[in-house]
C-alpha positions in Angstrom: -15.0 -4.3 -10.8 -14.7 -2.5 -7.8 -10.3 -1.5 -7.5 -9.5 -0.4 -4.3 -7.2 -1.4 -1.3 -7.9 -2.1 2.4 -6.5 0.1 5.0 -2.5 0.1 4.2 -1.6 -3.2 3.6 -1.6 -3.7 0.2 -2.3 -6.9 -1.5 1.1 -7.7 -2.3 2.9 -6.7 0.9 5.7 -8.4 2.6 4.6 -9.3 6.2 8.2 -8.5 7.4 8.1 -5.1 6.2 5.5 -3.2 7.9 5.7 0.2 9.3 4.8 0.1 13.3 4.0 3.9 12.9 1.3 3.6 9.9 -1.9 5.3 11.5 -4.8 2.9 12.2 -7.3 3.5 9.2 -10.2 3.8 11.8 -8.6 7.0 13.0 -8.4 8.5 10.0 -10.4 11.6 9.5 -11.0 11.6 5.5 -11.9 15.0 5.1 -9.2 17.5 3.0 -7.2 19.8 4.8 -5.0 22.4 4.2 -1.4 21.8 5.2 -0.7 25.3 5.5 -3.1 26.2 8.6 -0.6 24.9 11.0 3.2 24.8 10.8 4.0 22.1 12.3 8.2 22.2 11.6 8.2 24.6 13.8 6.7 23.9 16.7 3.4 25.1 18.3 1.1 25.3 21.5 -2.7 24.9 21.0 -4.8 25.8 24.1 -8.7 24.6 23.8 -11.5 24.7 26.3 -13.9 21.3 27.0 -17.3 22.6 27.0 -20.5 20.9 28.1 -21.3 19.1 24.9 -17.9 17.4 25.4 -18.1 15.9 29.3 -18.0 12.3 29.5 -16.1 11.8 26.1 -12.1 10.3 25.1 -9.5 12.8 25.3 -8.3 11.9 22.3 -11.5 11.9 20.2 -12.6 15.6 22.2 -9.3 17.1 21.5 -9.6 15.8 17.7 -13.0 17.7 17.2 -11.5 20.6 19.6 -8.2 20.9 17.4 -10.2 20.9 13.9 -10.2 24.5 13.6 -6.6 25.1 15.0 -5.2 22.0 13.9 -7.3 20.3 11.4 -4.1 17.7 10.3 -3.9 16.3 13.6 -5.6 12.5 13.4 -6.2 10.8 16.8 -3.8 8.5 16.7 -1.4 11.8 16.6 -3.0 13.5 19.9 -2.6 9.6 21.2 0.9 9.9 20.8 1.4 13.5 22.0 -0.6 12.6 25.4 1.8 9.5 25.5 4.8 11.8 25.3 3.7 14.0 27.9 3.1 17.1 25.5 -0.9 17.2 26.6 -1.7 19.4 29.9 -4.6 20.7 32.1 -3.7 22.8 34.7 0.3 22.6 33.9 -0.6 19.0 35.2 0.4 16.4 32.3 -2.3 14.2 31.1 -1.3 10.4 31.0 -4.3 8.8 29.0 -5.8 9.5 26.1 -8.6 7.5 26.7 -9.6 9.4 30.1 -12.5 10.8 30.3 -13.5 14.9 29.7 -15.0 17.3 32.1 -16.9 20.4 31.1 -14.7 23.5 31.2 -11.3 21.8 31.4 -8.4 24.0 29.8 -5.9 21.5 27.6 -2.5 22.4 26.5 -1.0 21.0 23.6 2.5 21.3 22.4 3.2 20.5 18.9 7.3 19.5 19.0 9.5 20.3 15.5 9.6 17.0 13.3 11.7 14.8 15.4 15.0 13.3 12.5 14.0 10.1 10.9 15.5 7.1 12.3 16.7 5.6 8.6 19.7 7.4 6.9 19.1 9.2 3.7 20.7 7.4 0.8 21.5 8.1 -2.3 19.3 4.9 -4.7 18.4 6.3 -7.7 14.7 6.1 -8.2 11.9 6.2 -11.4 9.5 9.4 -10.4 6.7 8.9 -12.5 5.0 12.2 -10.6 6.1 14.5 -8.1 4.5 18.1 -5.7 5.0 19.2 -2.6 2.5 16.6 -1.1 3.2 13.7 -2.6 5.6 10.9 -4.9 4.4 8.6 -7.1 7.4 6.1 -7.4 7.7 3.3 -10.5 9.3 0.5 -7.7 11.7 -1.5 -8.9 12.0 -5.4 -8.0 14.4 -6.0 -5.2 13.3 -2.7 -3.5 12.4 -3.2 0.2 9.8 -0.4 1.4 10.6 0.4 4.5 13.0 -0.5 6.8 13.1 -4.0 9.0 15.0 -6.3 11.0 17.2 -7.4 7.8 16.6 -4.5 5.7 17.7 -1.8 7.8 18.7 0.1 4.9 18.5 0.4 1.1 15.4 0.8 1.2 12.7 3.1 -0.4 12.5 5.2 2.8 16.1 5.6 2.7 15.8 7.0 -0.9 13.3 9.2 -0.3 15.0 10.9 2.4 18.0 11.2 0.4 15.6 12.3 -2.7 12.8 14.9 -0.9 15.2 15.7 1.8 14.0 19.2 3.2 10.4 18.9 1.3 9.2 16.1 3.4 7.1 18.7 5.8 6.7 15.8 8.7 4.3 12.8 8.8 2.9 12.6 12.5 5.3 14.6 13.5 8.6 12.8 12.5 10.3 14.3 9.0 9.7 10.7 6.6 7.7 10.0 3.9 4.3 8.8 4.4 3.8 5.1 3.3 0.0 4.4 3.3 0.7 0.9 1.2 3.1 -1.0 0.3 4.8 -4.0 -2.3 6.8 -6.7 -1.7 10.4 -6.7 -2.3 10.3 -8.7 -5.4 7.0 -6.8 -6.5 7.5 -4.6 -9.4 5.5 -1.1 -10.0 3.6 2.3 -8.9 3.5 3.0 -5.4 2.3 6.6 -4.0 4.0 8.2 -0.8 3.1 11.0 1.6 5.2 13.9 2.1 3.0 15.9 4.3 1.0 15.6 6.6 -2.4 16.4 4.9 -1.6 14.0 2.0 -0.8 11.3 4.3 -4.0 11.7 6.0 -6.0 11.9 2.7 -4.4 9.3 0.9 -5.1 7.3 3.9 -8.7 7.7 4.1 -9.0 6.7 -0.1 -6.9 3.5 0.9 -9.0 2.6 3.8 -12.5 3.3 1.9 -11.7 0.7 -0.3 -12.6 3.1 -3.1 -16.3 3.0 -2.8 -16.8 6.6 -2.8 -13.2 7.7 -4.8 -11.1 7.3 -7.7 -8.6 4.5 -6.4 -7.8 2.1 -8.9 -5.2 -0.5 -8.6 -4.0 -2.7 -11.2 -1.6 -5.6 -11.6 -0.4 -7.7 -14.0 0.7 -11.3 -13.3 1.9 -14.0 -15.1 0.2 -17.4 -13.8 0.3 -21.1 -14.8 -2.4 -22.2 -16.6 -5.4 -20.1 -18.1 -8.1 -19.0 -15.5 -11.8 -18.3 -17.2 -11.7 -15.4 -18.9 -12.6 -13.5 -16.3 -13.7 -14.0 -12.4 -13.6 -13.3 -9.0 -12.1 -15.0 -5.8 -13.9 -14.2 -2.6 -11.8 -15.9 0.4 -10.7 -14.9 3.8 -7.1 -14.6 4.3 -5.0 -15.3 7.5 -1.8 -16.2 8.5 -0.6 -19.7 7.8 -1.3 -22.0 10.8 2.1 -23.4 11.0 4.4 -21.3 8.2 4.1 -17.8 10.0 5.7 -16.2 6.9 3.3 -17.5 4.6 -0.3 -16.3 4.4 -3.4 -18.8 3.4 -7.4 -19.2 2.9 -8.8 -19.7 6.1 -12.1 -19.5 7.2 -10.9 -17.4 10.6 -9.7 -15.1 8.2 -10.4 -11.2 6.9 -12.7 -11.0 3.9 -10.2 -10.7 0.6 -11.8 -10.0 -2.6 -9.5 -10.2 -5.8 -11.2 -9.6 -9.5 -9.3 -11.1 -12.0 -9.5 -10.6 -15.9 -7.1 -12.7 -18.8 -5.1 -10.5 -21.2 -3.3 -13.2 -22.7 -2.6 -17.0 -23.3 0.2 -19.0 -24.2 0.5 -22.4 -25.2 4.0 -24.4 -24.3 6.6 -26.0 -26.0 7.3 -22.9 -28.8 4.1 -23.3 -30.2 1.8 -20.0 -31.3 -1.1 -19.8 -29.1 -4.3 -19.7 -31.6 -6.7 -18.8 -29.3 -5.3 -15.2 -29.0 -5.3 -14.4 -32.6 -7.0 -11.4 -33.4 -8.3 -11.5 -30.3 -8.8 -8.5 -27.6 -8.5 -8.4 -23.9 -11.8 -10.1 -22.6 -12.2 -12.5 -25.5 -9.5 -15.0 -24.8 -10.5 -18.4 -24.9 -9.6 -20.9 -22.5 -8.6 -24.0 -23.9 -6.0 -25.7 -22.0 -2.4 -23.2 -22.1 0.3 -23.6 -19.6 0.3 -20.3 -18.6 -1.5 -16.7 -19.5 -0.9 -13.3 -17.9 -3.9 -11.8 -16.0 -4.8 -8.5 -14.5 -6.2 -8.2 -11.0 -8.1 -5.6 -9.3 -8.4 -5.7 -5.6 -11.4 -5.2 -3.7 -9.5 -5.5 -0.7 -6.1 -5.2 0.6 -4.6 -8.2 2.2 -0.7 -9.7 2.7 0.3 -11.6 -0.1 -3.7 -11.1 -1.7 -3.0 -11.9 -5.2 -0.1 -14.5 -5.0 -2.1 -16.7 -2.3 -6.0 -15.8 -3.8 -4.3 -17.1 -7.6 -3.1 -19.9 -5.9 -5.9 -21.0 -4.1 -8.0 -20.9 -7.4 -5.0 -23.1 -9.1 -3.2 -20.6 -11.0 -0.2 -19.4 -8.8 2.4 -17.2 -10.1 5.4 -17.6 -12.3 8.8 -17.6 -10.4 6.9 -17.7 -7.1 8.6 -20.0 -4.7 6.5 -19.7 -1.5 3.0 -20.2 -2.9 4.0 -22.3 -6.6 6.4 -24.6 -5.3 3.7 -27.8 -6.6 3.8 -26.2 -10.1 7.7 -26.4 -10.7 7.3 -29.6 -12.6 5.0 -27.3 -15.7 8.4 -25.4 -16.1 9.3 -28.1 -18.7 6.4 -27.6 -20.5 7.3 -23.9 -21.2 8.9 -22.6 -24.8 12.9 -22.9 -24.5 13.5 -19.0 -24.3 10.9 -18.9 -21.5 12.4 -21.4 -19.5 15.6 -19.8 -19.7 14.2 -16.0 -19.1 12.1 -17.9 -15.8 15.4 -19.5 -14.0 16.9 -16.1 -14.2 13.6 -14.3 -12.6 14.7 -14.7 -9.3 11.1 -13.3 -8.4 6.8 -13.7 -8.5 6.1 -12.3 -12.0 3.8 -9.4 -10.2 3.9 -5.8 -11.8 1.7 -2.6 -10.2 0.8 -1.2 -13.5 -1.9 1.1 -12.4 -2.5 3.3 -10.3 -5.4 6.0 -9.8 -6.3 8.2 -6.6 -7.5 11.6 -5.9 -5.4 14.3 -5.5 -5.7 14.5 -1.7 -5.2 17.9 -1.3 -6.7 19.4 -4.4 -9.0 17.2 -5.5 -7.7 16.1 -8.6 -8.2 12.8 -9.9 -4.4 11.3 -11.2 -4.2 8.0 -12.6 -0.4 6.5 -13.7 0.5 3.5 -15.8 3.8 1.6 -15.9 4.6 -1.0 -18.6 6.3 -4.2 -17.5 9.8 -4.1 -16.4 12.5 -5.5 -18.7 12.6 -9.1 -17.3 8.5 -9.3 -17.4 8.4 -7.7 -20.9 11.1 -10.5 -21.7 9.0 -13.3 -20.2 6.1 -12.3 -22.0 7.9 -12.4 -25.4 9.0 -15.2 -24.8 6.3 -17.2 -23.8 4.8 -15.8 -26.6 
């Protein structure tokens, strides 16, 4: 298998939570940098020179490779928002787009504001850190836990705790004092999510997520608990889009982006209170598959879509326990569950989805850290019982 994520939208993420200042992956330069070579809470002004290699390019891509050495944190989608703010100048004339065009010898000044104060409120929500420096969080997310803030969430959310929690450590991501969200879970997604706190982290962390881990460390791993028992193991390769006529749903189309989900069985469990002999001395990639009504699975994603494993699961007939947009055909199999698992399943109230790995490189020193988080207290309860 092949764990990674796509870009920033992780697999599991709620469309109505998105960040509208996450960086465009394609903009992303993946190289490491060092946070300290510019002080960017305090302000600055950068002067370059276009030389005669550069006429005829972008701005924003010249002033990128022109920065580097000065500036080597700033991404292009950063220097397209200074130019749009009016903090890019030739001449003391500002320049008003960032896709214009370079001449040789042009003279650019760049002003570098202070952080500007995040729009969300710090809060005080207490929060699991599973790991913790000056350039990044690793967070054990509990269920119920929006992200980031959204029309209907504007606070209690993670951002808001993470204010509240890093306060004057967060060193500004694009040049506004927040944490850094390069992926995200749903609200009633359980598990390990990693945030930015500087710059150079942010940008790093980035570039892993949108490689897809071909050439890194990022692994990704969740556990879900779906009806019925998949083959052992297997993958689903199927385009995902938005639903044609449920826009908060997500589906298989064909007009789709490419989603790849891997998907191995841990465990069956036959219904009605009965033990489930086909796991019997058995290890995790020799469960057999004769009919159960439901088995917990671990996926790996190749890609990183909305919604990836809840709709990919159900598409190959095996949605997830508790999930009421993409199970609702399956609530009739409730009643072939054990007693103490129907009972533990009504009170849910959420998709039995768990994060419960996470590996990346260190983005700023290299460092390859991998985290694991056992099932939350309602999984580890559904599990037992459907045992």
């Amino acid at each position: 298998m092949n764990p990674a994520e796509d870009g920033f939208d992780d697999g599991t993420v709620d469309p109505n939570t998105v960040d509208p200042n996450t960086r465009d992956p394609d903009t992303v330069d993946p190289d490491t940098v060092d946070p300290d070579t510019v002080d960017l809470d305090e302000g600055e002004t950068l002067t370059v020179q276009a030389g005669a290699d550069d006429a005829g390019e972008r701005l924003d891509r010249a002033l990128a490779r022109l920065l580097a050495p000065q500036a080597p944190d700033l991404s292009r989608t950063r220097i397209q928002r200074l130019v749009a703010e009016g903090q890019v100048s030739i001449g003391g004339r500002v320049v008003g787009d960032a896709a214009g065009r370079v001449n040789a010898g042009d003279i650019y000044t760049i002003h570098l504001p202070p952080p500007e104060p995040a729009a969300p409120e710090p809060e005080n929500i207490p929060l699991v850190i599973v790991y913790e420096d000056a350039h990044l969080v690793v967070i054990d997310k509990p269920a119920g836990l929006v992200v980031h803030p959204a029309p209907g969430h504007s606070s209690g959310t993670l951002v808001n705790a993470l204010l509240h929690h890093c306060g004057d450590t967060l060193s500004g991501i694009g040049g506004v004092r927040r944490p850094g969200i390069v992926h995200r879970l749903d609200k009633d997604t359980s598990g390990l999510l990693v945030v930015a706190k500087s710059d150079a982290a942010h940008k790093g962390l980035a570039a892993q997520f949108a490689d897809h881990g071909r050439t890194g460390p990022l692994e990704r791993a969740y556990l879900a608990f779906v009806w019925g028992v998949p083959e052992p193991r297997g993958t689903i390769d199927a385009p995902i889009d938005r639903h044609p006529t449920h826009r908060q749903k997500m589906a298989v189309r064909t007009s789709g982006r490419q989603a790849v989900t891997h998907w191995e069985v841990v465990e069956a469990y036959a219904g009605h209170g009965r033990a489930s002999p086909r796991n019997k001395g058995l290890v995790k990639g020799e469960v057999r598959t004769e009919e159960g009504v439901a088995s917990l699975v671990e996926c790996q994603l190749e890609t990183g879509r909305t919604h990836q494993i809840r709709v990919h699961m159900a598409h190959a007939g095996h949605p997830l326990l508790g999930d009421e947009v993409y199970g609702q055909g399956f609530r009739t199999k409730v009643s072939l569950l054990p007693d103490a698992a129907r009972e533990r399943l009504s009170g849910l109230g959420r998709q039995a989805l768990h994060a419960a790995r996470l590996g990346f490189a260190h983005p700023v020193t290299g460092e390859t850290l991998s985290f694991e988080s056992p099932l939350p207290e309602d999984l580890a309860a559904l599990a037992a019982a459907l045992s």
